[in-house]
N, C-alpha and C positions, 0 to 999 in steps of 0.2 A: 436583620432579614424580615423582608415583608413576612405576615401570615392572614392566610385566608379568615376571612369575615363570615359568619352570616347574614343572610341580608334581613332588614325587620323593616317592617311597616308602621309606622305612629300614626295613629289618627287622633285630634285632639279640634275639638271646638271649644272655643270661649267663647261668651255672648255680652254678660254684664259686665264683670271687671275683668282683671288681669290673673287671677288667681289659677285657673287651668291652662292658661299658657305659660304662666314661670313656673310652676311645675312639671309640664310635659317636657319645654325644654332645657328644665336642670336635668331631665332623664336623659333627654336623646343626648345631651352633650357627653353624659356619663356613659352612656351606650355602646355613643359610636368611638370608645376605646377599644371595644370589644367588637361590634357589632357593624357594617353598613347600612345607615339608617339614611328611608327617605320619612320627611316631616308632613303630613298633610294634614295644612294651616287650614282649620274653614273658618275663621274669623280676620276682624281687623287685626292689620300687620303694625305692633308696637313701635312707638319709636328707638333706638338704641338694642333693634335685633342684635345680638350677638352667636355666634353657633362655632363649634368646635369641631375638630377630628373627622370623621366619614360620614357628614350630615348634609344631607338633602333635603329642599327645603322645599317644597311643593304649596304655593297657595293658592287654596281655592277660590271660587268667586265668593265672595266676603257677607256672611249673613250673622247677623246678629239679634236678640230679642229683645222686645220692646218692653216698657210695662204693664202691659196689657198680655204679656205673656204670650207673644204672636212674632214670629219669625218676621223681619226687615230686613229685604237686600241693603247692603252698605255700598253696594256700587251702581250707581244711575245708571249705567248701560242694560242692566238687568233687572226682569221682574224676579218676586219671590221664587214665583213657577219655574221663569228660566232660568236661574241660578242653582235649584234647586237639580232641574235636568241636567244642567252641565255637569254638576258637582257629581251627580252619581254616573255620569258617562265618565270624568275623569279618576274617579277612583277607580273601578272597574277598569280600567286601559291600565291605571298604573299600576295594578294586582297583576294584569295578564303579562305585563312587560317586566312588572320586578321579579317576580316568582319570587315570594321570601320564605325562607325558611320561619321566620316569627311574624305574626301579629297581634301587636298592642293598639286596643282600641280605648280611648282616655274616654269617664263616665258610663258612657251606654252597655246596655240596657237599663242601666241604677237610673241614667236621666237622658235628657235626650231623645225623647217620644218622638218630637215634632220632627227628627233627623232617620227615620227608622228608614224611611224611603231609601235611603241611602246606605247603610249601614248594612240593611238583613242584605240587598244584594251581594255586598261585600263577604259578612260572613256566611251566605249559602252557598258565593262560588268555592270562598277556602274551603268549605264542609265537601264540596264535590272536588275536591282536585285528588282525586285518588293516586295520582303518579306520586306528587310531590308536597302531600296534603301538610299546611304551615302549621303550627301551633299559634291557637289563636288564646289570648290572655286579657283581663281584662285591667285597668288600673283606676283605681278608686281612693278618693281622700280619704282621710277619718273620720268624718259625718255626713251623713245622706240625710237631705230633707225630708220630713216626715209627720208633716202638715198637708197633708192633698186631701182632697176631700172622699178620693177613691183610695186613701192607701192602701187599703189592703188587695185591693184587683192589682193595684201598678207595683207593690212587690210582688206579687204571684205572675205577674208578664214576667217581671225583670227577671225572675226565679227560674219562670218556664223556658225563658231564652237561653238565660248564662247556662244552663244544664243540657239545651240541646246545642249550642254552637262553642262554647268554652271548655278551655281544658285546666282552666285556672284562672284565679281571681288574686292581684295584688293589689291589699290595701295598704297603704300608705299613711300607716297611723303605730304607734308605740299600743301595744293591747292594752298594756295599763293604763293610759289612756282613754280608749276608746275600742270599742270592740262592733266588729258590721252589725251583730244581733240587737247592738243597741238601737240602731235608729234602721232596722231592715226585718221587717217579720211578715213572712210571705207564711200563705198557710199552707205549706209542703215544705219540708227542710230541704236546704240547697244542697245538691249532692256534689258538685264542681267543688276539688282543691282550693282550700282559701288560701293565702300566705300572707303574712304583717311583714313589713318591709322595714318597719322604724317610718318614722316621720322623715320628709324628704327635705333636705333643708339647701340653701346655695352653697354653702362651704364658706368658709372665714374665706376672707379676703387679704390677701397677702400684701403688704405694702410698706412703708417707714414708718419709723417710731409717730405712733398716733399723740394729738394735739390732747390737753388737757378738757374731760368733758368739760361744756357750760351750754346752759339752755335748752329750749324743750323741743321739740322735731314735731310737727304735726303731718299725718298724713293719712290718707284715703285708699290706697292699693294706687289701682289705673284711676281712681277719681271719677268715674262713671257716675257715682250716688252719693260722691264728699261731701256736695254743697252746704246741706245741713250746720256736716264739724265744722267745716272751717269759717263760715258765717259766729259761729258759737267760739270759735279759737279767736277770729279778731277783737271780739268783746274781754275774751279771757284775756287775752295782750293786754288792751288799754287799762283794764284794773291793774295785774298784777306788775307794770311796767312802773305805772305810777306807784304803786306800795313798794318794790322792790327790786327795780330796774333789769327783771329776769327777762331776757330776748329768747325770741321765737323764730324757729325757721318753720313755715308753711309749705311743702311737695304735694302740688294740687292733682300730679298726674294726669299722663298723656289725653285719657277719655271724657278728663271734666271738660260739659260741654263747654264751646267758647263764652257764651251769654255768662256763664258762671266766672270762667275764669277771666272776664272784664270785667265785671262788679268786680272781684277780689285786687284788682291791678288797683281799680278807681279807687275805693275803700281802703286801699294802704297806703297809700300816697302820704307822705307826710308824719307815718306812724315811726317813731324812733324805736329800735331796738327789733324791727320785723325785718328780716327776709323774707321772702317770695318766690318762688324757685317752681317751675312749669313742671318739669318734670326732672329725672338724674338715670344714670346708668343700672347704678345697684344701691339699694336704700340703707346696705348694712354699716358702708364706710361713713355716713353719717349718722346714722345711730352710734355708733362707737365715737363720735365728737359731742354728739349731745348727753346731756345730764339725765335727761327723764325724755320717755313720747307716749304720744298720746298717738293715735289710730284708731281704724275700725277694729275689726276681728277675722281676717280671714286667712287663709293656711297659709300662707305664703308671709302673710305680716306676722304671722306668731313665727314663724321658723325665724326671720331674720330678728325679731327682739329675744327668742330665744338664744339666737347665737350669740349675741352681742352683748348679750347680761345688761342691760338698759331697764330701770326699775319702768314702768308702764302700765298704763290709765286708757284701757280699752273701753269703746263707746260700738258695740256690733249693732253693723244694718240689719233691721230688720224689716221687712215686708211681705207681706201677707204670709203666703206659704215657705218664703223663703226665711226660714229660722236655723239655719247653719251656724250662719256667727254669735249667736245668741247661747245656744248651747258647745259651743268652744269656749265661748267666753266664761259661762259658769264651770267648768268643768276646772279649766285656768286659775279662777280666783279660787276653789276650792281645794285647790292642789299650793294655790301660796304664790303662783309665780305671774299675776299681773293683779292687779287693780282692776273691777270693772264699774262702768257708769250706764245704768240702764238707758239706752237713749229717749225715752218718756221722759229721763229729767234733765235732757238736753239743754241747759243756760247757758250764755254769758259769766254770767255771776256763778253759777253752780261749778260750771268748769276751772273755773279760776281759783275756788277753793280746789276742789280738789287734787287739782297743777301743783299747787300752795303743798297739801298733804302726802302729793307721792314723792317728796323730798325724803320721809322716813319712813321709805319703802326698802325694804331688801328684798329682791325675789328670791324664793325657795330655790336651793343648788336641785332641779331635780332628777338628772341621769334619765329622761328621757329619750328614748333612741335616737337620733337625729340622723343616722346615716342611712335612712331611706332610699339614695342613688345608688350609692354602692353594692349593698344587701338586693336590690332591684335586678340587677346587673348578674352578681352571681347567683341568683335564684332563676333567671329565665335561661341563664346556663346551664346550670343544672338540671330544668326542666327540655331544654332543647334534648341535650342528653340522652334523658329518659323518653324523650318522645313515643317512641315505639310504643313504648311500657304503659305510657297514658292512652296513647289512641286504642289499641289493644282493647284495656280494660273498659274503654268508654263504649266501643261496639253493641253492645247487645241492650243500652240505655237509648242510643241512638238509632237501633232499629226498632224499638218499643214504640218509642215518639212516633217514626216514620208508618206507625202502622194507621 
């Protein structure tokens, strides 16, 4: 027998790579077990979308950021401006038409300045829907950047928002781990429900008896900012092919630009013992064939080499302000369970030893939480639940602000 749903709102932009959209939708998929979920995409749509159960999938007009840290429409029929207008006329209609009991906004206020246009309408209308007022929630990785040059004003925004429009904060990190105070110090303590969810991971993949590992997996997330590894991965091939006939399979991912991903077609040609491979469905069924990988460092590549018990030689992007996988990365080798290679000593030659040494690597067994969907799921139940109980309490915070 059917049973009532309630309905939830996802809001989720990616900009760089692929890392906040395979995690919003390993949520929504887990969700909508539970839950009637509409998706509201505002970035480029991946290839090999997948969605499960009571999921809706809403995209919006497709804006992404550049290096220069500047919002770029991804679709020519629109400028920044008008994309921007649609986007928050289509969120707004599809709040007024969903009427959801839940809202999960993926990053914002923690990031996503340049999107507020869009976002405060959204969470001012659910603040005024006094009939049917939603639980609005936020969902956060395990590391917030924490190089701005204003950090301390843009945690006291981020501080001053979550605590007038939020009634809860889920991050999305094992505490021992990582904890939000780490890399999030506003000068007034956040008064909004925190809750750690465990780290969010895909889930094992289920399928036939797996092939014996051999060889090394190189890969980038979505390949947006690869170029670098995998230029420094075909150097590492040709030494260690020729010392030791160790083959490499390369997943350049769906975002590496084309320019990039035709040098790497041209430049293998001819290379024995390389695969090549554009993109794949799920990255875990191949790690679980290869021997060792190498990658960047970002939440979504640590959960699935964590699943997968794959020893690994993380090399985290780093760019100016943006030091997330840098500090994942040490956090990881500190705890035992990857190898890292600071990318300042990004080689050919250097990579290839190191390939060479994560052969007697064992990562640390560490009982990290991994079931972040799950725990996700029964926690915004529980908070739905309580609803009452929270908004109630929250009243006399949120006529203080209003004054």
């Amino acid at each position: 027998m059917n049973h009532y749903k309630p309905r939830l709102l996802l809001y989720c932009q990616h900009s760089l790579g692929m890392g906040h959209w395979v995690r919003a939708m390993t949520l929504a998929n887990a969700l909508s077990r539970e839950f009637w979920v509409t998706f509201l995409n505002g970035g480029r749509v991946p290839d090999h979308q997948a969605t499960a159960g009571d999921l809706d999938m809403l995209n919006l007009p497709p804006l992404g950021m550049g290096e220069d840290h500047q919002l770029y429409s991804q679709d020519d029929r629109y400028s920044v401006k008008e994309a921007l207008a649609m986007r928050r006329q289509l969120i707004l209609d599809t709040y007024t038409l969903l009427r959801p009991e839940v809202v999960l906004i993926e990053l914002f206020p923690f990031g996503r300045k340049k999107l507020a246009g869009e976002l405060l309408p959204l969470l001012k209308a659910a603040h005024r829907d006094t009939q049917a007022r939603p639980l609005v929630l936020c969902s956060l990785r395990d590391i917030m950047v924490n190089a701005r040059k204003d950090q301390s004003r843009h945690d006291e925004r981020a501080r001053w928002i979550t605590d007038r429009y939020f009634d809860g904060l889920l991050v999305h990190a094992d505490p021992r781990f990582a904890r939000l105070e780490d890399s999030f110090k506003p000068r007034h303590p956040l008064q909004t429900p925190l809750l750690y969810t465990g780290f969010v991971a895909p889930g094992r993949v289920p399928g036939a008896i797996k092939p014996p590992r051999r060889g090394v997996l190189v890969s980038a997330g979505g390949g947006m900012v690869g170029a670098p590894l995998f230029q420094a991965a075909l150097q590492a091939h040709a030494i260690n092919w020729a010392k030791e006939k160790l083959p490499m399979t390369i997943v350049a991912g769906p975002f590496l630009p084309e320019a990039d991903w035709q040098d790497l077609v041209a430049q293998s040609k001819g290379m024995a013992g390389l695969t090549l491979r554009h993109s794949v469905p799920a990255m875990q069924p191949l790690l679980e064939a290869h021997s060792l990988s190498v990658s960047q460092c970002g939440y979504n590549t640590v959960m699935d080499i964590l699943e997968s018990r794959t020893p690994a030689l993380v090399v985290p992007f780093v760019r100016g302000q943006e030091d997330e996988q840098i500090q994942r990365a040490q956090k990881l080798a500190e705890l035992g369970l990857v190898e890292m290679l600071n990318p300042t000593e990004l080689t050919g030659q250097r990579l290839a030893e190191r390939i060479r040494q994560l052969r007697d690597f064992s990562p640390n067994p560490s009982g990290l939480n991994l079931a972040g969907a799950d725990n996700t799921v029964r926690l915004i139940q529980e908070l739905l639940a309580g609803k009452n109980n929270l908004i109630a309490k929250s009243q006399p915070k949120e006529a203080a602000h209003a004054c």
